[in-house]
C-alpha positions as MATLAB code, in Angstrom:
seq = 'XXXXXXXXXXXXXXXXXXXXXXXXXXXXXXXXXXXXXXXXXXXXXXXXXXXXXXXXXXXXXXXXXXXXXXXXXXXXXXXXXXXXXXXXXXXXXX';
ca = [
       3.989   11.708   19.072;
       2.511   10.634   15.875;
      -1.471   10.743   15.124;
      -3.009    8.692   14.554;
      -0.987    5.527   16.088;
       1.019    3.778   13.606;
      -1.052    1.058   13.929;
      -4.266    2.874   12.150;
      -3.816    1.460    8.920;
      -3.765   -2.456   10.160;
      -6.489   -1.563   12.277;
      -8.285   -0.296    9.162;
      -7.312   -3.377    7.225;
      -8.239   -5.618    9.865;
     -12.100   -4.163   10.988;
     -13.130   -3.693    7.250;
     -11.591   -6.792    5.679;
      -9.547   -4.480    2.947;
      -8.640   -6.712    0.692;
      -7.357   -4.181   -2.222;
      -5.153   -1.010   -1.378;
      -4.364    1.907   -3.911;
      -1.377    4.267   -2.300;
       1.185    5.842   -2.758;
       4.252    4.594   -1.831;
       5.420    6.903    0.919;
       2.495    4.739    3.372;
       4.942    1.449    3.049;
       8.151    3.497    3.699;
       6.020    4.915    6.606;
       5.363    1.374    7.681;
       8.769    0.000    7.365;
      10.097    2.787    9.446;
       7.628    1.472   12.590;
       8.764   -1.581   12.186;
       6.690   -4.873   12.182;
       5.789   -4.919   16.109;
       2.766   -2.892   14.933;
       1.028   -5.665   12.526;
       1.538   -8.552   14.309;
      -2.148   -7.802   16.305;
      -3.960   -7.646   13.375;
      -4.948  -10.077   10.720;
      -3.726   -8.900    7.538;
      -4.615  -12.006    5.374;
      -7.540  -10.237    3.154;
      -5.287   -8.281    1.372;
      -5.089   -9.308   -1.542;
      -3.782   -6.456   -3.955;
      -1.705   -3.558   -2.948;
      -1.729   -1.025   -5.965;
       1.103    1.835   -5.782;
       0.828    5.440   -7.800;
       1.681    8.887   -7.769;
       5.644    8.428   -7.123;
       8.026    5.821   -7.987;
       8.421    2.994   -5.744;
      11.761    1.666   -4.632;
      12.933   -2.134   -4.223;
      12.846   -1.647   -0.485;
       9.683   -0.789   -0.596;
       8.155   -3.845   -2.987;
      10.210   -6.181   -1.215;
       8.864   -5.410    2.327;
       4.840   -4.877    0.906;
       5.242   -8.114   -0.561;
       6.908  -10.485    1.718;
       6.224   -8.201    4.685;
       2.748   -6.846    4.998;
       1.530   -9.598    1.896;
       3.235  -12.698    3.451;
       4.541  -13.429   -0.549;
       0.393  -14.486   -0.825;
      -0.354  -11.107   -3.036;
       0.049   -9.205   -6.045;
       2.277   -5.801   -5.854;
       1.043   -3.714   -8.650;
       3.176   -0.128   -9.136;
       1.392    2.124  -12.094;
       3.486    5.135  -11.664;
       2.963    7.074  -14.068;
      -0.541    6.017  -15.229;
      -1.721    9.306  -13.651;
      -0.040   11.580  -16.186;
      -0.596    9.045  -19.271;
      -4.341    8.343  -18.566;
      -4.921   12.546  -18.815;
      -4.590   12.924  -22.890;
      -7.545   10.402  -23.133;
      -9.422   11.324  -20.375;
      -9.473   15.017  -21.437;
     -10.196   13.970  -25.455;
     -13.223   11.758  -24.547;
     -15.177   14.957  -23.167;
];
C-alpha cells in the first residue's frame, strides 16, 4: 500500500488553495498512473501554474497536467534545464 494515499497532493491543493506548483515531472506520471477517481473530491480550480524541472517532461505528461488536473484553464511551464544553466551565474555573482 502506498503512503501517503494518492490522494495527498489534491488534498494539499485543495485545503491551502495552491494555486502555483513547481515539480518535477515524475509527480504527474505518478498521478496519471492513479487515475482520475482520486481528484474528482477535491476542488482543483486555484491552480493556476504548474511549473516542471529537474527532468524532461514527456507529451503524456503535459497533455494530462493541462487538460487533466488544469481543466485547459492554466499555464504548463517545463524549465528543464534551467537548473544546470542558472549555476555559471549564480556561482560568478558571489
Amino acid at each position: 500500500m502506498d503512503y501517503p494515499k494518492p490522494d495527498r497532493f489534491y488534498q494539499i491543493v485543495d485545503k491551502y488553495r495552491v494555486n502555483k506548483i513547481f515539480t518535477a515531472p515524475t509527480l504527474v506520471r505518478m498521478l496519471m498512473r492513479y487515475g482520475e477517481e482520486y481528484m474528482r473530491p477535491y476542488d482543483l480550480s486555484c491552480i493556476d501554474v504548474v511549473t516542471f524541472v529537474g527532468e524532461p517532461l514527456n507529451p503524456e505528461a503535459w497533455h494530462w497536467t493541462y487538460e487533466v488536473l488544469g481543466k485547459e484553464k492554466i499555464y504548463v511551464n517545463n524549465t528543464w534545464g534551467q537548473t544546470e544553466t542558472a549555476g555559471c551565474p549564480l556561482a560568478s555573482a558571489a
